[in-house]
N, C-alpha and C positions, 0 to 999 in steps of 0.2 A: 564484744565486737563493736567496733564504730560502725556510723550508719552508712556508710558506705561500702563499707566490707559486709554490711549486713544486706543490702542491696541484689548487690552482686552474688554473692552465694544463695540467693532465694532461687534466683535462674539456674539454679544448677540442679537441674531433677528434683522429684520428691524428696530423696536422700537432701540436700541442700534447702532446699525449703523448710522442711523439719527442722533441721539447725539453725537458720536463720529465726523460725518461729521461737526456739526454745531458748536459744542462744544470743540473740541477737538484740538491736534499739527494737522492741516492737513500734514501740508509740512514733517514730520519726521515720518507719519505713511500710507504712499500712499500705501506701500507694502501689509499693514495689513489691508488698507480699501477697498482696489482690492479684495484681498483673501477675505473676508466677503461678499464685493457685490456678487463676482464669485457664493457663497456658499447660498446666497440670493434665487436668481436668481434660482440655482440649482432647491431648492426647487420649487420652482413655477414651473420650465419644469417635477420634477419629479413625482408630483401632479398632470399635462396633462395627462401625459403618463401611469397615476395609471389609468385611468377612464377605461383606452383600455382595454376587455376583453382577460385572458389570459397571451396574449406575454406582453402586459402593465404591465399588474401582474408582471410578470416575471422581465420584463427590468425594473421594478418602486424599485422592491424590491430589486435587486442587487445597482441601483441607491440610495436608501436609505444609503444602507450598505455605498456605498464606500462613501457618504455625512458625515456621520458619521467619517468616518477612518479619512477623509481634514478638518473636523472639529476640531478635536480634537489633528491633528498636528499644524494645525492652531492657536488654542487656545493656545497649551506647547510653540511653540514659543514667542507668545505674551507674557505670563507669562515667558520667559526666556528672551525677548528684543531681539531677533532676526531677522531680517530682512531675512526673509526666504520666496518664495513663493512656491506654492503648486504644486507637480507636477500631470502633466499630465495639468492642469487648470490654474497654473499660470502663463503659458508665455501671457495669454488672457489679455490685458491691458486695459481695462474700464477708470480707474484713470489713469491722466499722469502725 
């Protein structure tokens, strides 16, 4: 895959992620497969934190919102070849 198809498929769920890691440029897409883990990841702690009565409510659904907001500057950079990470989340370095 080019690395820009490689990019863009990291953002597409763990399914996509997986493929991007296995299939993909790893070496010229580490930025964009961070930010996907990072956003991964999110999911599952913001999915914990939905069960908590209330303030989980609360803190799950502001946590959606902003999953949403990193997702979707995530993805325009991919789709623009940017090597961009995500603030507030992407100094977090998983991939090195």
């Amino acid at each position: 895959m080019s690395t820009k198809a490689t990019n863009i498929v990291a953002y597409i769920g763990w399914i996509g992620w997986i493929i991007a890691i296995c299939a993909g440029d790893k070496e010229n897409c580490k930025v964009h497969l961070n930010n996907a883990l990072l956003l991964n990841l999110a999911v599952i702690i913001f999915g914990i934190i939905s069960v908590i009565p209330v303030v989980g409510w609360i803190i799950g659904c502001i946590g959606w919102i902003a999953w949403l907001v990193f997702w979707i500057m995530g993805l325009i950079s991919a789709i623009q070849d940017t090597d961009k990470e995500l603030p507030l989340i992407g100094g977090i370095k998983i991939i090195k």
